[in-house]
C-alpha positions as CSV (number, residue, x, y, z in Angstrom):
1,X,21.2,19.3,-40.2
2,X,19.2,22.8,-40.1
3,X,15.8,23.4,-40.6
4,X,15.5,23.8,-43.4
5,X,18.0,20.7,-44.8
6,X,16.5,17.6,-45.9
7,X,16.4,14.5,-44.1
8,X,19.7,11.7,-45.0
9,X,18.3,8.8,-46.7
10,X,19.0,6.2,-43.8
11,X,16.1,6.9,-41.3
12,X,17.3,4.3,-38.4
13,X,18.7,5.0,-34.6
14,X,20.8,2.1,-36.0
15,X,22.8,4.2,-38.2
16,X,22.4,8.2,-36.3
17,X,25.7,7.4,-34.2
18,X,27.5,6.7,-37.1
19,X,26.6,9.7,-39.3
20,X,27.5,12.0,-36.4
21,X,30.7,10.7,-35.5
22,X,31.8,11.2,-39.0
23,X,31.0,14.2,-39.2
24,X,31.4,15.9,-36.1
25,X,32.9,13.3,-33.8
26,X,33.9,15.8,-31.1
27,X,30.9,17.6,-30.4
28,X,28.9,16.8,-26.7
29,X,26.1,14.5,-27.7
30,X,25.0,14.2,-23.9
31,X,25.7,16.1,-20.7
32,X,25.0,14.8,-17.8
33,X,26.0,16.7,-14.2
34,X,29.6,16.9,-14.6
35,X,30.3,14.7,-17.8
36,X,30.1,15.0,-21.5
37,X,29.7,12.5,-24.0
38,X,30.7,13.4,-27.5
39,X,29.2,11.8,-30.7
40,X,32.6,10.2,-31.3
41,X,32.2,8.8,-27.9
42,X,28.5,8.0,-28.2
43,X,29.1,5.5,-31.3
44,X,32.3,4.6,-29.9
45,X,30.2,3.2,-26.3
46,X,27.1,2.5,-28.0
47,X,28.9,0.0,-30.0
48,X,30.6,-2.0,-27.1
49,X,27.3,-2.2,-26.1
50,X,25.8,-3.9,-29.1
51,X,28.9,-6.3,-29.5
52,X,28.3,-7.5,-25.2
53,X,24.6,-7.8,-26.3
54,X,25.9,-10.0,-29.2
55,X,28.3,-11.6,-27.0
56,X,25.8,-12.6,-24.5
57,X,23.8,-14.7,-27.2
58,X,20.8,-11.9,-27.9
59,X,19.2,-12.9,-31.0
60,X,17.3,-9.3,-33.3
61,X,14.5,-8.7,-31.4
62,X,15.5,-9.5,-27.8
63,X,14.1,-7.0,-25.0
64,X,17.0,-5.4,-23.0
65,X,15.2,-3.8,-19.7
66,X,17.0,-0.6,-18.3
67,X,15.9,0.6,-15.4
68,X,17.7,3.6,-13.7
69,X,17.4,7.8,-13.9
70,X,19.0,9.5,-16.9
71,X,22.2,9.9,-17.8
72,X,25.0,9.1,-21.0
73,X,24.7,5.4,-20.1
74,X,20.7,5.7,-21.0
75,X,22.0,7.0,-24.3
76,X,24.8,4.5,-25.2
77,X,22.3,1.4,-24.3
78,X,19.6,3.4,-26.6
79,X,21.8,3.1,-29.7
80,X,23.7,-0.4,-28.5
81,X,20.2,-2.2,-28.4
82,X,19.6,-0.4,-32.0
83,X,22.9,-1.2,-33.8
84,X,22.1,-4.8,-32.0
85,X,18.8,-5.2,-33.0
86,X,17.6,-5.6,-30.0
87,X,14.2,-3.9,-28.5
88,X,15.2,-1.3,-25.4
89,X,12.9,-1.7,-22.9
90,X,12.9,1.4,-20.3
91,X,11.6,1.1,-16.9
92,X,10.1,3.6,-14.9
93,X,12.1,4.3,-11.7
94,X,9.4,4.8,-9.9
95,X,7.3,2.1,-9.6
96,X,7.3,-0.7,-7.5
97,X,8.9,-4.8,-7.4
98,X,5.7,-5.7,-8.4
99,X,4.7,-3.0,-11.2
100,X,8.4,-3.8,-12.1
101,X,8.0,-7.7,-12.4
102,X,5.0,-7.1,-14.6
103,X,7.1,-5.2,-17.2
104,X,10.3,-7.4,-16.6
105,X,8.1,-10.9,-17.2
106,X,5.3,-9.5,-19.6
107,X,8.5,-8.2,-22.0
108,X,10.8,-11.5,-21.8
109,X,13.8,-9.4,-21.3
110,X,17.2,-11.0,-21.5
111,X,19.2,-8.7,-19.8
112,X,18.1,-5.9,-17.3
113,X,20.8,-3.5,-16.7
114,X,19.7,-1.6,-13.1
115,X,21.4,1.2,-11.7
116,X,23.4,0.9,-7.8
117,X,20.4,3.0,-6.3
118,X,17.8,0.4,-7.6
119,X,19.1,-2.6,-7.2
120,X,17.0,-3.9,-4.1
121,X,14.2,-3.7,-5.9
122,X,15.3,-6.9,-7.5
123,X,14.7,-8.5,-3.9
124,X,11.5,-7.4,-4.0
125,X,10.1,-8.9,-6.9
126,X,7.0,-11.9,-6.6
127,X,9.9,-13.8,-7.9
128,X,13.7,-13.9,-8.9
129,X,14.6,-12.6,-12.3
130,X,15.9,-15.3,-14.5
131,X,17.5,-13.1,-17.2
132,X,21.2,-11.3,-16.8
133,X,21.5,-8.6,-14.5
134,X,24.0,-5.4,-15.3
135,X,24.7,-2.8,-13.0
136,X,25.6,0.5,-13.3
137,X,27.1,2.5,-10.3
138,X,25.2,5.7,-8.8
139,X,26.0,8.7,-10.2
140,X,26.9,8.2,-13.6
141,X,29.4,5.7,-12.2
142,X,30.2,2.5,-14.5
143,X,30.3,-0.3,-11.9
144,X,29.8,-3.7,-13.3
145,X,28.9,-2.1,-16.3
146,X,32.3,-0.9,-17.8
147,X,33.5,-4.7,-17.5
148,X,30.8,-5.3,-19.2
149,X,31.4,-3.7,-21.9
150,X,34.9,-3.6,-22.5
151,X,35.0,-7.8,-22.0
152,X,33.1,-8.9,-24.5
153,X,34.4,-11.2,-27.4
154,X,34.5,-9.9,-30.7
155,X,32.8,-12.5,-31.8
156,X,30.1,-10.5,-30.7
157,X,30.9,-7.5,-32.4
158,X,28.7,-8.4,-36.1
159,X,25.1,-9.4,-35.9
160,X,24.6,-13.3,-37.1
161,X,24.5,-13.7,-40.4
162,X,20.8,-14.6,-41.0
163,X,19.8,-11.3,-39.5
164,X,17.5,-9.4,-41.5
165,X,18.4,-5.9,-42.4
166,X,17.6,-3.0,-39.7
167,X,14.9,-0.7,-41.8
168,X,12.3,1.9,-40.7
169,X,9.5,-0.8,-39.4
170,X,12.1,-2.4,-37.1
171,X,10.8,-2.8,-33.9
172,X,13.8,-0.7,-31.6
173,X,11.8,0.3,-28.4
174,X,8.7,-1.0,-26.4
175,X,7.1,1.5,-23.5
176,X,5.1,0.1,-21.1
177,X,2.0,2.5,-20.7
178,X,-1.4,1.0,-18.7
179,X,-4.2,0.6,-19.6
180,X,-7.9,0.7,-18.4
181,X,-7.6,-3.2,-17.1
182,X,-4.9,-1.8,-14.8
183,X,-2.3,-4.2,-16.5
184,X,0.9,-2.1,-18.0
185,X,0.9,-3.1,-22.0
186,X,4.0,-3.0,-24.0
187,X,4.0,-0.3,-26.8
188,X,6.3,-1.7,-29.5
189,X,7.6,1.1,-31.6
190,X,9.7,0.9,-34.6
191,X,12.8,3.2,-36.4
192,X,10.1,5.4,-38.3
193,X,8.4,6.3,-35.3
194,X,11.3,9.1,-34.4
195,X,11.7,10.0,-38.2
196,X,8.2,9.9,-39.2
197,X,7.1,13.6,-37.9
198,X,10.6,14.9,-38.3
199,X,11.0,14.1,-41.8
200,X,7.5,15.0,-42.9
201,X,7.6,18.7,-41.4
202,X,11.1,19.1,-43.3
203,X,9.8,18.4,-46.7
204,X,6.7,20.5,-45.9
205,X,9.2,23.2,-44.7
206,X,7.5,23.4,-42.0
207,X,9.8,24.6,-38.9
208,X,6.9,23.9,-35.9
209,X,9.4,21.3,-33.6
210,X,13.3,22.6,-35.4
211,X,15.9,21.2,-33.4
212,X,19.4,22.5,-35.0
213,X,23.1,21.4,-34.7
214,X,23.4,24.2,-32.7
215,X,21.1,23.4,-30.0
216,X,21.7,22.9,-26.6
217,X,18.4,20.9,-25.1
218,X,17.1,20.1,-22.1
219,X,15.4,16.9,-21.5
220,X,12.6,17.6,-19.1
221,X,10.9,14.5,-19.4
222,X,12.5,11.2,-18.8
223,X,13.6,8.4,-20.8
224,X,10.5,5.8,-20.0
225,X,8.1,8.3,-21.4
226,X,7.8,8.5,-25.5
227,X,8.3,12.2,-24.7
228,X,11.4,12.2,-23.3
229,X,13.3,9.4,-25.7
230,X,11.4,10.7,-28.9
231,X,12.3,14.4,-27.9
232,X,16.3,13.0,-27.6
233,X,16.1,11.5,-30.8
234,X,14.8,14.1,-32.6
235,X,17.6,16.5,-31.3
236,X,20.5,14.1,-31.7
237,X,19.3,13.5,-35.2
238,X,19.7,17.0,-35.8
239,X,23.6,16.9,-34.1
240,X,22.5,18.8,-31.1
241,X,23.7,18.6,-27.8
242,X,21.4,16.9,-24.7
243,X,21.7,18.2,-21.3
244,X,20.4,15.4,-19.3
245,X,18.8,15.8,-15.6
246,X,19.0,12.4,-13.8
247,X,15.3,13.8,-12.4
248,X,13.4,16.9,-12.9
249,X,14.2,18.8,-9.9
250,X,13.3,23.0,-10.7
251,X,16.5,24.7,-9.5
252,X,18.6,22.4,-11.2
253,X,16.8,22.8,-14.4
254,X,16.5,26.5,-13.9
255,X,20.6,26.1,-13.0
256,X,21.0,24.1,-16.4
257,X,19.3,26.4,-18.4
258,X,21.6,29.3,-17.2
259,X,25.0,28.2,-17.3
260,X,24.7,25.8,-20.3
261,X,23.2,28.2,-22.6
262,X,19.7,25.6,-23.1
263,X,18.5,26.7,-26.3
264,X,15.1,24.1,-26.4
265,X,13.6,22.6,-24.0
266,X,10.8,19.4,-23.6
267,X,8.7,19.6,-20.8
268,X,4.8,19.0,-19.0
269,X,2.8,21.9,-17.7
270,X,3.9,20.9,-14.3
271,X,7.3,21.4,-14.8
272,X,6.4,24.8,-16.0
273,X,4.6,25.9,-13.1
274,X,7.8,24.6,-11.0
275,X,10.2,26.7,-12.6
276,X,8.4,29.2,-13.0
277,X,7.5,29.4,-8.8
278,X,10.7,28.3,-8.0
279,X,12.7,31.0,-5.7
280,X,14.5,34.0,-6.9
281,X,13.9,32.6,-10.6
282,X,14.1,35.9,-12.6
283,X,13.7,36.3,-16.9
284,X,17.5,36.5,-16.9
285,X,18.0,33.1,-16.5
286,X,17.0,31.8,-19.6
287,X,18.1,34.9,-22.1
288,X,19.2,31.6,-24.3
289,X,16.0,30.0,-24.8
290,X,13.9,30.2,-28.2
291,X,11.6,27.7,-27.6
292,X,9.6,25.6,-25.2
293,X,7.7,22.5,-26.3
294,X,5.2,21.5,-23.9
295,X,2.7,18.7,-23.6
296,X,1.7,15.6,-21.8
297,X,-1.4,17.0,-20.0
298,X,-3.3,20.3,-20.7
299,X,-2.0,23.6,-19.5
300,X,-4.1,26.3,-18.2
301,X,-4.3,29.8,-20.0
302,X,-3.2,31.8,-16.8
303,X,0.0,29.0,-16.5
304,X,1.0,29.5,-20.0
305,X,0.8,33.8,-20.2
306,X,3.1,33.6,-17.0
307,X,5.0,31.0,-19.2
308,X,5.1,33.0,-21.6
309,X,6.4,35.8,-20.0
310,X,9.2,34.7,-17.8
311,X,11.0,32.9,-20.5
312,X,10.7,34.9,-23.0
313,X,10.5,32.4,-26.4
314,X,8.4,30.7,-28.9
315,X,6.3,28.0,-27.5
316,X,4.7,25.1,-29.3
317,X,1.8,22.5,-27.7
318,X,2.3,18.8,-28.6
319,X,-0.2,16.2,-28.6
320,X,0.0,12.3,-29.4
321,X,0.3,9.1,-27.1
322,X,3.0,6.1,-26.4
323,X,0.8,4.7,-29.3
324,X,1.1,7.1,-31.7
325,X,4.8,7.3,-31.7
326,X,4.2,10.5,-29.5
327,X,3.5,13.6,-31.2
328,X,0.4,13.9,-33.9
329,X,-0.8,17.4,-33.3
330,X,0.7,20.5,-32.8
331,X,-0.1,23.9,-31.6
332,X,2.6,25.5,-33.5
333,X,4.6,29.1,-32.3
334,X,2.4,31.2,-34.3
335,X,-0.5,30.3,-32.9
336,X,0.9,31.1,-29.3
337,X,1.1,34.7,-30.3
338,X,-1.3,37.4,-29.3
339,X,-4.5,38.0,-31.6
340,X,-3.9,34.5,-32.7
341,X,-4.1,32.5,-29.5
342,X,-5.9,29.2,-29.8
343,X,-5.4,28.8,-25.9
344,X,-8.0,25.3,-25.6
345,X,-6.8,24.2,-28.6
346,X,-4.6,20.9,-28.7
347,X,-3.8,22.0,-32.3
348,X,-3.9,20.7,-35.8
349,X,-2.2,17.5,-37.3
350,X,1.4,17.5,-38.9
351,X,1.9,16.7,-42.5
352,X,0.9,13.3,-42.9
353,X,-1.0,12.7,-40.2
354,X,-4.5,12.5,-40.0
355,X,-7.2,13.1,-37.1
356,X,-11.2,12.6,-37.3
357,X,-13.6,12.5,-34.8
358,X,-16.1,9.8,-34.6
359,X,-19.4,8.5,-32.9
360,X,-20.3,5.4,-31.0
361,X,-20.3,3.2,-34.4
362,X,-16.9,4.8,-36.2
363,X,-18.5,7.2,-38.2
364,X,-17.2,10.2,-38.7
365,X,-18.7,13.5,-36.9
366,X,-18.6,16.8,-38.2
367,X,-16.8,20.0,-37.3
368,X,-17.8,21.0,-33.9
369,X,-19.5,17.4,-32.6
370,X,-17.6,15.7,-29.8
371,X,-16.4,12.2,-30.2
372,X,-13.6,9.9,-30.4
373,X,-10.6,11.3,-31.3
374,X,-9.0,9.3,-34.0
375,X,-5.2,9.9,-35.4
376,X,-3.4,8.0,-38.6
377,X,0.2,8.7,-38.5
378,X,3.1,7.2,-40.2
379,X,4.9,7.2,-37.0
380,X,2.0,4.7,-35.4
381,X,3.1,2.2,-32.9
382,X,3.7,-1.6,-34.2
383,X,1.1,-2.9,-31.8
384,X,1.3,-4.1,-28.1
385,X,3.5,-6.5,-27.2
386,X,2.1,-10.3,-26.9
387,X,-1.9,-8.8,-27.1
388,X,-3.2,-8.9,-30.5
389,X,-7.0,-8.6,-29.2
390,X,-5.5,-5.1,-27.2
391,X,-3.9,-4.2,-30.7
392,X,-6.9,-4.6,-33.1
393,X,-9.1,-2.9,-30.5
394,X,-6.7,0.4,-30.6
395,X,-5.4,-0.1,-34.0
396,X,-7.9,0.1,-36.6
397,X,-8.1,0.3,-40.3
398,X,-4.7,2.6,-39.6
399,X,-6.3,4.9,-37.1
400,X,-5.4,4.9,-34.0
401,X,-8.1,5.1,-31.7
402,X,-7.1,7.4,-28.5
403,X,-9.9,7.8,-26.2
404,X,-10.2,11.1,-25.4
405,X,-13.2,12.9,-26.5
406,X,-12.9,15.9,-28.5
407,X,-14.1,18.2,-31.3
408,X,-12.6,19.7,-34.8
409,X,-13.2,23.3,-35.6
410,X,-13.9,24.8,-39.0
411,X,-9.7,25.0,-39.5
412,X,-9.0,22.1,-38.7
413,X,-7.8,22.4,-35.0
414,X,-8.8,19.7,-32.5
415,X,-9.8,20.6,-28.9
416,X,-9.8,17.9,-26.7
417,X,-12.4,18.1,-23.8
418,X,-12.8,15.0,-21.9
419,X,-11.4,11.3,-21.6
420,X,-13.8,8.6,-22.5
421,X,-11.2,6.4,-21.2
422,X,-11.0,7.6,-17.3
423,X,-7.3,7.8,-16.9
424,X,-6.0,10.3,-14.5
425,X,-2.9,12.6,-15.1
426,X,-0.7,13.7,-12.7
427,X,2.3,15.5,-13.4
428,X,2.3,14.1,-17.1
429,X,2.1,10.7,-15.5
430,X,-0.8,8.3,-16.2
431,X,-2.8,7.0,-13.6
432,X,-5.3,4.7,-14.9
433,X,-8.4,4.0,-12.1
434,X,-8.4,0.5,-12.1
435,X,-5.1,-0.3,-10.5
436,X,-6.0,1.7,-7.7
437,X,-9.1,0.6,-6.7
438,X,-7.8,-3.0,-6.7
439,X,-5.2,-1.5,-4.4
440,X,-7.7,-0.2,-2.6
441,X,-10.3,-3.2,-2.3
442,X,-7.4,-5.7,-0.9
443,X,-7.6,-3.6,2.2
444,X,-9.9,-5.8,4.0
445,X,-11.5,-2.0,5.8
446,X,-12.8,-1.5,1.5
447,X,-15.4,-2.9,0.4
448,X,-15.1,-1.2,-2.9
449,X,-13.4,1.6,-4.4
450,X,-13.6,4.0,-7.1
451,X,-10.7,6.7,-8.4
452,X,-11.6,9.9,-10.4
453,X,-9.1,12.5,-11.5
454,X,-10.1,15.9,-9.6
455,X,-8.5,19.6,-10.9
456,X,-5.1,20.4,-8.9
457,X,-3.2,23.7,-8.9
458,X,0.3,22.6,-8.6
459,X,0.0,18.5,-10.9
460,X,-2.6,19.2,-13.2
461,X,-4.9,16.7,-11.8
462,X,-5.2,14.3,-8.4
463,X,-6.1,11.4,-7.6
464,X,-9.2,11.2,-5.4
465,X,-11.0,8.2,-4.3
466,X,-14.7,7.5,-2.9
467,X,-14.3,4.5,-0.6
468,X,-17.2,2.3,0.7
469,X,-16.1,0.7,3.8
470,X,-16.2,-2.8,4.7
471,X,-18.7,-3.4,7.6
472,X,-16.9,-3.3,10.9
473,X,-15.8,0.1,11.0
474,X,-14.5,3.2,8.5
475,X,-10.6,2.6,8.1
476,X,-8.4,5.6,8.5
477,X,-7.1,7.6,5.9
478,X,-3.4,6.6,7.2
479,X,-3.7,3.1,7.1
480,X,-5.4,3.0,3.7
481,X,-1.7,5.2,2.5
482,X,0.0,2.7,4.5
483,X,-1.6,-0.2,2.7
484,X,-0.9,1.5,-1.1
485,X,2.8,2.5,-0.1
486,X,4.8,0.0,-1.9
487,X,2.0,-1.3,-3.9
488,X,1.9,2.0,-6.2
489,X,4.1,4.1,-7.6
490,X,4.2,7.5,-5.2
491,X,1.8,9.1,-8.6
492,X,-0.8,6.8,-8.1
493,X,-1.4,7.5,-4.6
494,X,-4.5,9.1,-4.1
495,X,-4.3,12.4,-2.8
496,X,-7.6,12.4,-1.1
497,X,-10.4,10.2,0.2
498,X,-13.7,10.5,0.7
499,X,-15.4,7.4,2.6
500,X,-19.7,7.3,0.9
501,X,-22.2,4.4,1.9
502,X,-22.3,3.4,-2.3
503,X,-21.1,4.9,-5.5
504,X,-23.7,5.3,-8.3
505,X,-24.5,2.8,-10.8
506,X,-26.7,2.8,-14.1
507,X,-29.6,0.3,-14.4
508,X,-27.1,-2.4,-15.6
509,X,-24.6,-2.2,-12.5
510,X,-21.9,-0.1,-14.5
511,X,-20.5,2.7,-12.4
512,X,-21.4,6.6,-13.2
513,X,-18.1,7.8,-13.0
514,X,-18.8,10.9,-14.5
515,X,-21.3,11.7,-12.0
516,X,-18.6,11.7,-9.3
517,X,-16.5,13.8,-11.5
518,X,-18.5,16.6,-12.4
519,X,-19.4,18.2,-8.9
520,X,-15.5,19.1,-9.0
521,X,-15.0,20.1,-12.8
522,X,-18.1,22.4,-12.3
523,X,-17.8,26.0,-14.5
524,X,-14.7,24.3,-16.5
525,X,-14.8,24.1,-20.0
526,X,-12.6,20.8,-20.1
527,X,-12.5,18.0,-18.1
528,X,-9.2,17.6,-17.8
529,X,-6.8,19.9,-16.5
């Protein structure tokens, strides 16, 4: 599909293997190091994976956990879990048995399939996983996996007979993003969510995100983000071909780029700034590149002219959350371009979607006030998982309600400025305060804690934390790192501390965050980085 061609009728993952296999059956759907997956083989494996998932008893709307680092296997379980009807629930590899037990109990997942290299962290759990447990060797390997497959009955091949239909509000994915009580929350997204966008931009002929049959695109950002799996959908919707890295690592990316001709690419600011420091890196290597879709976390305008300039393509600025199916706003190519640049701007809403700001009560603000930045998208999220309360509070009236603060201009482009939630990102990873200070406080050298996100040249942001110590003695940097090692994920670690007899509070006890903020976002215009 081109450009420019208009969207098929069926609009579900359920169905994308199929279409492709048809059509172009031996074309690479997925590489991955050494190994290629064509869309013949895709729907071929994706398939024994929805008939094991049937085999094992999984009724439509089952979670199936996967928790490992990308490669075709990601892929086939993707589309299995669709053609299944079962809800894919991806893990992030980097967090720890008990950020991991929260996610495996909180989603009632059936079957967890766990690749070689994680599979003690399943003895490190708060307790034993009841569901089934699949693995998958190292390295793209199959292991247990491939017998698991290729062994199940075919009674298990056709969904049970009372199963209702698979359509666009499905529920086929739930991403666990956290929140400001510290607790991960489920983000159950349905079949529209990676059409939505897509489809609206091709009857708008509107060519801001294009991927083509022809494509060749790198997946920056991995799988457990919306980025990462709504970026391979779009492209393997389109026919193209994924080059998968099982982690971001600069010289393999740079490596990729070169020698498999990476047309588009999906990626944070971070990842920019990696590649485009990494050693000996030149403009030749990535001659084959048109475009560069970047988003996740702001990017500065001195990071984004080098950008610019080394690779040598059209970029385009995405903004959106794990809520609103990613993507709502867009900085589109042209406005990348000199005598246009729009450098602060997050950009301006796709067809179809809508953004207003509004004030403490809901009410709308006008161009140029700073507020709450609200977004309606046909590609919103179904709601979290098990918290209707959580859902109604983010979910309103249709508008999502995203809590960062921002501001329209006269066109119609939204500038973000500040969070009024006080998450922290690093590296395109979320860090959300709370956790960490109740890290933090179970020392028993903390009396209290509290985390702020500070600027950082190489991630964006840091995580830095004022610590009041617990009478006996200040505790030592070390030991506090000790303490969070293996109670955070390696993100969420802060990257400095700062020991202060008491943090400031308002009249009412409430902590003044922002006060312990500004001193290091002084002379920005943004206070996030």
């Amino acid at each position: 599909m081109t450009a420019t061609t208009a969207p098929p009728a069926a609009r579900t993952l359920a169905v994308l293997t199929a279409r492709h296999a048809r059509l172009r059956p031996d074309h690479p759907a997925v590489r991955c190091a050494d190994r290629t997956l064509t869309y013949g083989q895709l729907h071929h494996q994706s398939g024994l994976v929805a008939r094991a998932l049937r085999a094992a008893g999984l009724r439509p709307g089952a979670r199936v956990a996967y928790l490992g680092k990308e490669s075709e296997h990601y892929y086939e379980t993707l589309f299995g879990c669709a053609r299944a009807q079962a809800v894919l629930v991806p893990v992030n590899w980097r967090l720890t048995g008990p950020e991991v037990h929260h996610i495996l109990a909180d989603s009632g997942s059936e079957v967890l399939l766990i690749e070689d290299a994680f599979a003690g962290i399943l003895d490190r759990l708060p307790s034993p996983y009841r569901g089934s447990v699949v693995r998958l060797g190292s390295g793209g390997e199959y292991g247990e996996y491939g017998d698991w497959k290729n062994t199940a009955g075919e009674g298990g091949a056709q969904p049970p007979e009372d199963a209702p239909p698979v359509g666009p509000d499905t529920p086929v994915a739930q991403l666990y993003t956290s929140g400001t009580t510290g607790l991960p929350k489920g983000v159950v997204l349905a079949h529209r969510s990676f059409f939505a966008i897509k489809d609206a931009m091709a009857r708008a002929g509107i060519h801001w995100i294009d991927p083509r049959p022809e494509d060749t695109a790198l997946v920056g950002i991995p799988g457990f983000h919306i980025g990462g799996l709504w970026w391979a959908a779009q492209n393997l919707d389109a026919g193209a071909t994924l080059l998968v890295l099982p982690a971001f690592a600069p010289g393999e990316a740079v490596a990729g780029i070169r020698d498999h001709g990476v047309t588009t690419a999906c990626v944070v600011p971070a990842m920019l700034r990696m590649v485009a420091t990494h050693p000996g890196v030149t403009a030749d290597d990535f001659t084959t590149l048109r475009k560069v879709v970047y988003g996740g976390s702001p990017i500065s305008e001195t990071l984004l002219d080098d950008s610019l300039a080394l690779l040598g393509c059209e970029f385009a600025q995405i903004y959106g959350l794990t809520e609103t199916g990613n993507t709502a706003i867009c900085l589109p190519p042209e406005d990348h371009l000199p005598g246009r640049r729009r450098a602060r701007a997050a950009g301006r809403p796709y067809p179809g979607v809508r953004v207003r700001v509004v004030d403490g009560s809901g009410a709308p603000l006008p161009a140029g006030r700073v507020g709450e930045v609200c977004l309606a998208t046909p590609a919103r999220m179904v709601g979290y998982h098990g918290l209707p309360d959580r859902t109604a509070e983010t979910l309103r009236d249709g508008w999502i309600h995203t809590g960062d603060a921002g501001h329209l201009d006269e066109d119609g482009y939204l500038y973000i400025q500040d969070r009024i939630k006080d998450t922290v990102i690093v590296a395109g990873e979320n860090v959300y305060p709370a956790e960490v200070e109740d890290a933090l406080e179970s020392h028993p050298g903390v009396a209290e804690a509290v985390v702020v996100g500070v600027p950082d040249d190489r991630w964006g942001e840091a995580v830095h934390a004022f610590v009041v110590a617990a009478p006996g003695g200040v505790p030592a940097r070390r030991d506090l790192h000790r303490h969070l090692v293996g109670r955070l994920a390696a993100f969420k670690l802060p990257a400095r501390y700062e020991f202060v007899d008491s943090v400031p509070r308002n009249p009412s006890g409430k902590i003044l965050r922002r006060q312990l903020r500004d001193r290091f976002w002084a002379g920005t215009d943004r206070k996030v980085n």
